[in-house]
Structures are given as C-alpha cells and as structure tokens.
N, C-alpha and C positions, 0 to 999 in steps of 0.2 A: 516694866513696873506696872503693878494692877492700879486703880482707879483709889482702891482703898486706904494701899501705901504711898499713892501719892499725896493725898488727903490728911493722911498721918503727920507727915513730911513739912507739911505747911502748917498744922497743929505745931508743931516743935519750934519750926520757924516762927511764927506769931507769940507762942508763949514766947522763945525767947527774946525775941522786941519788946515784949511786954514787959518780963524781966532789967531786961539794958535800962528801958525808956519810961518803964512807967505805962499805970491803969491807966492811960487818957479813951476817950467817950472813943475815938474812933481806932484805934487797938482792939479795943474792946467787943467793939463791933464787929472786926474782922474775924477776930477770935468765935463769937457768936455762930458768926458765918459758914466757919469750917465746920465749925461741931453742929451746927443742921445737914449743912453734906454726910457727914458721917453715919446720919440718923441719931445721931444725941438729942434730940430735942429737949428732953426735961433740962440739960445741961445749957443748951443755948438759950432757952427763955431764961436762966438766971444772969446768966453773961450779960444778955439784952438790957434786964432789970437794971445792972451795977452799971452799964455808960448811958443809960438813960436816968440814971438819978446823980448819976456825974453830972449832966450836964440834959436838964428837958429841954432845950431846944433845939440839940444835937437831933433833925430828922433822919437820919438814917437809921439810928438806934430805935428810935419812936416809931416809927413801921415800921419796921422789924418786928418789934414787938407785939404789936397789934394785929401780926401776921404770925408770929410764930404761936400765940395766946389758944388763935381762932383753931390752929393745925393740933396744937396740943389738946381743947376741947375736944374733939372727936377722932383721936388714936384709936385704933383698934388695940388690944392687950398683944404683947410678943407673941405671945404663945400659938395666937389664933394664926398669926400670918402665919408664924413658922409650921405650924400643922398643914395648913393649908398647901404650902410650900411643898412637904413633906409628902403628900398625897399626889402630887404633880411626875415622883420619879418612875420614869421610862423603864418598862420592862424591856427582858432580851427578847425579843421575839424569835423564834425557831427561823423565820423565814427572814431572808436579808434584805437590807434595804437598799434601793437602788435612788438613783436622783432621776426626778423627769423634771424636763424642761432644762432652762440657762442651768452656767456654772453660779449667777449672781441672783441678783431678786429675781422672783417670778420662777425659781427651781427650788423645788420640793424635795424632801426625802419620804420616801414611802417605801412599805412593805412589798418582797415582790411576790402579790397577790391579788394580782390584778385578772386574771385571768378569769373569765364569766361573768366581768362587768362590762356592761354596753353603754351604759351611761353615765355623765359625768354633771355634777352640777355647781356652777360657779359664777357665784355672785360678787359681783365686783369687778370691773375691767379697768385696770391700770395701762401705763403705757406700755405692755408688751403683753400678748396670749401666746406666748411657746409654751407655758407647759399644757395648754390644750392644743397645741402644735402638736406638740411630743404626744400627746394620748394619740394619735390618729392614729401612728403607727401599731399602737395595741387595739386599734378597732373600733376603739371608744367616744363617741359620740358626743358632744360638750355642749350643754346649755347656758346660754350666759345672760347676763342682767344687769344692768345698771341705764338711768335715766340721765347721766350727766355724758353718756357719751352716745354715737351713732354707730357703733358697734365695736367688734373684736378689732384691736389695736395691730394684730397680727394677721396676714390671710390666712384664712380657715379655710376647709374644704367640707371640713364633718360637724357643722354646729347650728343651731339655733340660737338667736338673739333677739330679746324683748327690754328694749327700750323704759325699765320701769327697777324701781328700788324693793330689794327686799324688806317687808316692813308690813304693814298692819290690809288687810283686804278692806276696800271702801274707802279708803285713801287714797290722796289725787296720786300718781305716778307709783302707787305703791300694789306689792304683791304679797302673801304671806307664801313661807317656805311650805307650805301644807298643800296650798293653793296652787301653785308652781310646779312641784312636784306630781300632783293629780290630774294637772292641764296635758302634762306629756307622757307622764309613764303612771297609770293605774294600777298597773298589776303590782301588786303587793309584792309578789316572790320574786319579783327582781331585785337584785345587788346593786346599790348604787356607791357613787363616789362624790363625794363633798370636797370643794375646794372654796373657800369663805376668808374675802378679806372684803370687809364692807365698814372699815373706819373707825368702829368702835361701835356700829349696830350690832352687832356679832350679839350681844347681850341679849336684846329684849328677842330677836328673833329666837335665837337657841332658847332660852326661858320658855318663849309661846310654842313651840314645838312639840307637838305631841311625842311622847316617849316610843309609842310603837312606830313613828316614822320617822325618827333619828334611828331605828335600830335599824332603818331600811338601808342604810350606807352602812359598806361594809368598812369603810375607811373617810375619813373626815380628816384633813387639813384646814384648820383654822386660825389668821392668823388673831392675837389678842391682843388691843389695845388698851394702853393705860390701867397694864395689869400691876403696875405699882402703887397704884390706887385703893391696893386689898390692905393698906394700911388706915386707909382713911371710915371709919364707922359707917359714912354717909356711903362710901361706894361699896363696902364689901360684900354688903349681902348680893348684890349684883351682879360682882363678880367671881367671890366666891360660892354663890350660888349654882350660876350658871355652869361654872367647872364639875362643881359636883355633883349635877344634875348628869353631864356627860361621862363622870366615872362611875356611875351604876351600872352604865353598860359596853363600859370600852376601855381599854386600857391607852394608856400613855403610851408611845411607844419613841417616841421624839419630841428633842426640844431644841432649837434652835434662837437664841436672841438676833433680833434685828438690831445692828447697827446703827439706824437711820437715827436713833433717840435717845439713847443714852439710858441712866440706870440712877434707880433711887436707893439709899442703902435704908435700909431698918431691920429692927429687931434682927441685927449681924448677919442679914444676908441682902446682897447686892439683888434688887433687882429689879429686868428689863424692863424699858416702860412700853416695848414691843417685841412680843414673842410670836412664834410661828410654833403651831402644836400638831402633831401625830398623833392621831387615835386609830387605834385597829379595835372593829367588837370585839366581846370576851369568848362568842363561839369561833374564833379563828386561832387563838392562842390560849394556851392554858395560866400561862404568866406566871411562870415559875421560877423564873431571876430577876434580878434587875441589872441594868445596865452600869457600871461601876466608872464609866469615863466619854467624857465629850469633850471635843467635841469629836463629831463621826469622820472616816476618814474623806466621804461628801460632803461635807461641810462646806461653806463659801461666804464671805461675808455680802451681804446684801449690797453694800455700800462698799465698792471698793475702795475708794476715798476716804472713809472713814477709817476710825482705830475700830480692830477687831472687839469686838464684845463677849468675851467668854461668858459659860454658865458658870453659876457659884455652885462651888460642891453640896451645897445644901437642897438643890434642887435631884439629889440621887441618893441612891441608898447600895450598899457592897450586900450580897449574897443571894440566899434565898429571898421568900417572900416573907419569911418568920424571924431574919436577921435586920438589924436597924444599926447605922455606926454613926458616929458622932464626928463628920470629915471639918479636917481643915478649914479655916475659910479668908488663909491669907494667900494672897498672893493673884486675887480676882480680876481682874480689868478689866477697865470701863471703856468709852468712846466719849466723844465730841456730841453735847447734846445741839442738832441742827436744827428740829422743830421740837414742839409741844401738843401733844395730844390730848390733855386729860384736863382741863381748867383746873380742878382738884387735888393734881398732883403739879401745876407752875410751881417753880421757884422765885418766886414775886420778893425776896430781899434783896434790899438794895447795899451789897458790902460799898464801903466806904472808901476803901483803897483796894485793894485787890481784882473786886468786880466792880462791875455796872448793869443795869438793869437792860434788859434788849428789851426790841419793839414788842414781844408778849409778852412781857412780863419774865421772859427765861431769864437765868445768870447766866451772864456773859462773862467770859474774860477781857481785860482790856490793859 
C-alpha cells in the first residue's frame, strides 16, 4: 500500500472517531494533521481554525495553526508545481542505460555513452567512491572535492582530490564549478561528466554556472535536495529555476527518488524530498519518446532499510514528444521520513495523538 492510501486510510479512521466521539479540540487536530500530509492544506487550516476555537488553550491546535497560516501564505499555485513536474519527464534515449558503481547508494544510472570521456567531475564525497571506482575501468579519470573530508572514502587509483567545497571563488575553503573545471581540463572540446551530490548547494552553484560550460559535460548526474520545496514561493524560483536552466540543454533521461527522506504530497503528486537526476545533452539524443514506466529494471533503493520510494506517475508522460496523458496517481508509495533536509519543507506539527514532534522538528510516529 502507497504512502497516499495509507493516509487516506487514517483520514477515514479519524473522521470516523470524530463521527463516534465527537469534534473535541484534539480529534480535530489529528484530523488537521492528516489532511496537511495529504497536501490539503487549505482544508487543514480550517480544521486547525474549528479546535482552536473549541478550545484556545488546546497548544497543539494553536501551533499548528500558526504553522500551517505561515505554509499557506507562500503556496506556490498547483499548476506551477505540476508543470514543473511535468517538464521533469525522462525521455527514451536510443542508448541503454547501464548502473556504474554499488547496487545501493552511491550507484548511478547512466546512458551507455560513455565512451570519449576522460574525465569525471564529482563534488561531494560520501562515505563510499565506487562509482569513481567503477569509472576507472572505462578509463575515466575522477576529480573530486569536498572540505569536510581528507579524501576519497574509497581507494582510487585514477583521481584527483582538493580538499575544498563547491561554491563561490574567494571564499575561505571554497571553489567555483568554472574555476575547478579550468584548473584541470581547459580545453573546451573535451566531453566531460558530472556527478554532484553537495547537500543542497547543487542550486546556487548550477545557477552561477556558465551555460557554455555545463554544456561541456556530456552527462551530468545530480543528486536534488529538498526538491519538495518547489511548492513553497520562497524556494521555487531556486529550484525551479535552476532545473530549468539545465533543460535548455539536456534532456532528462532518469529519475530515481532517494529513499533516505521521504516525500511530500501536493498539488496530487507525491513528491521526493530527494531525488537523483539523469541529464544526457540534447546533441546526443534527439528525444523522441518518453519513457512511460519506472522504475528501471537497475533500479535499487538507496536505503536498503528503508520502504521503497516509487516515482509518482506524474513525473512521466506515455508517447511521443507531442503526446501528454493524464496518468493515475493512486496507488504511490512513500518511505519512512529518517532526516530533514530543507528547513522549508519540516513538518514542524505537532499531532496530538497520533504523532509527536522529533528532535527537528519532523513527524514522528509514536
């Protein structure tokens, strides 16, 4: 059962307590609760409204309220997410995709087009480097970067490592992707690769990135944080910016959610609050389908410990590039949200009975 029908599920349950027992202030609150998970919002500020005038001293109603006020001020309108969304679906590419690196995190899906690229460039070092492990065997050369660690988490044999964050030039510990990129490989006409998981900088660095030197990788794997956040006015331009910045000149060609964080629903589509993206340029594919089903049969959840996280059908589109269809969108599934990434998008209510508040701020079950 998806994330959304279980949601559902406890909507029916809560009405019907409410029905048995009676509007008391913390039913009411519960009730609130579920229908912000759902993405109701306009519906849970009234909920919130009717057991906070039950009863003002009921605090759980009362922050709530005050919380859910601030989230409805600055909604972005459905439409927007959902277009946005919309513009996300993965074309077929001609060429197959293969996994490099692990079966779990830190393994990619990529196009197999690899072939004339010498270098790799990958900011970010988690606790494992196999999939620049796995480049070695294609030849491929890997740059890496991050100031929190003393280098590749994995032995390497074919890499370069500078102890410094992707991020603005003239800043203490910091490099721009322009800068970086110019210190090792100048020549223009070389094909590069991108592999970017840097916490949720991903934004202002892809933003300041010159357009002719993103078009220098011929494939870019990005992972995207607190991209549930393109509901929020305050974050969209940021993030849907920055996406749209990279579909000018690349097509989508994969989408994989991370497990690790769970999923926000709005405007009827469920989604990741961390995803992993496939971009191939548009001179490598003409982009004449799209891809009508995921997940792929590489696929792997990140988190083997966690519940799987599908994509919701709204992130795809069935046909050609001039067909659009209007898919399903029951039967979704979510995961166990384990951390918080996006301050922006916490779940900061505090349900009354059902949940409780964890140490950031998430909902917690209890």
């Amino acid at each position: 059962m998806g994330r959304k029908q279980q949601l559902e599920q406890e909507f029916q349950k809560v009405a019907t307590r409410i029905s048995r027992f009676g509007s008391t202030p913390p039913y009411l609150n519960d009730l609130g609760g579920v229908l912000y998970e759902l993405g109701r919002l306009a519906e849970a500020e009234k909920v919130f409204e009717a057991a906070f005038k039950l009863d003002p001293t009921f605090e759980p109603a009362k922050n709530n309220l005050a919380i859910i006020r601030q989230e409805v001020a600055h909604l972005m309108p459905a439409q927007s997410v959902r277009d946005l969304v919309e513009r996300l679906a993965p074309i077929k590419t001609a060429r197959e995709l293969i996994r490099v690196g692990p079966r779990n995190d830190g393994g990619y899906l990529v196009p197999d087009d690899l072939e004339g690229i010498q270098y790799c460039f990958s900011p970010g070092v988690g606790p494992s480097s196999s999939f620049e492990k796995a480049l070695e065997a294609y030849g491929i050369h890997s740059f890496l970067a991050d100031a929190s660690v003393e280098g590749p988490a994995t032995e390497l044999k074919n890499f370069t490592f500078d102890k410094l964050f992707l991020g603005t030039d003239g800043e203490p510990d910091q490099i721009s992707l322009a800068s970086w990129v110019a210190r090792y490989v100048p020549d223009a006409s070389t094909d590069l690769l991108l592999q970017m998981d840097i916490e949720g900088a991903e934004y202002p660095v892809l933003r300041d990135a010159p357009p002719e030197l993103l078009r220098r990788f011929r494939i870019m794997i990005v992972e995207f944080h607190g991209v549930a956040s393109i509901r929020d006015a305050r974050r969209h331009p940021e993030v849907g910016g920055t996406i749209n910045k990279l579909l000018e000149d690349f097509h989508v060609v994969h989408i994989h959610p991370n497990n690790c964080c769970g999923s926000l629903i709005y405007a009827d589509v469920e989604i990741p609050r961390v995803m992993e993206v496939t971009f191939l340029r548009k001179d490598r594919d003409p982009g004449a389908a799209y891809v009508n089903a995921l997940p792929h049969p590489l696929d792997a959840d990140c988190v083997p410990g966690n519940p799987t996280l599908p994509l919701d059908p709204a992130f795809l589109r069935v046909g050609d590039r001039q067909r659009r269809s209007s898919p399903s969108r029951e039967g979704i599934g979510g995961c166990a949200r384990t951390r918080t990434v996006d301050p922006l998008i916490k779940s900061q209510l505090l349900y009354h009975l059902s949940y409780a508040p964890g140490p950031g701020g998430e909902i917690q079950r209890v």
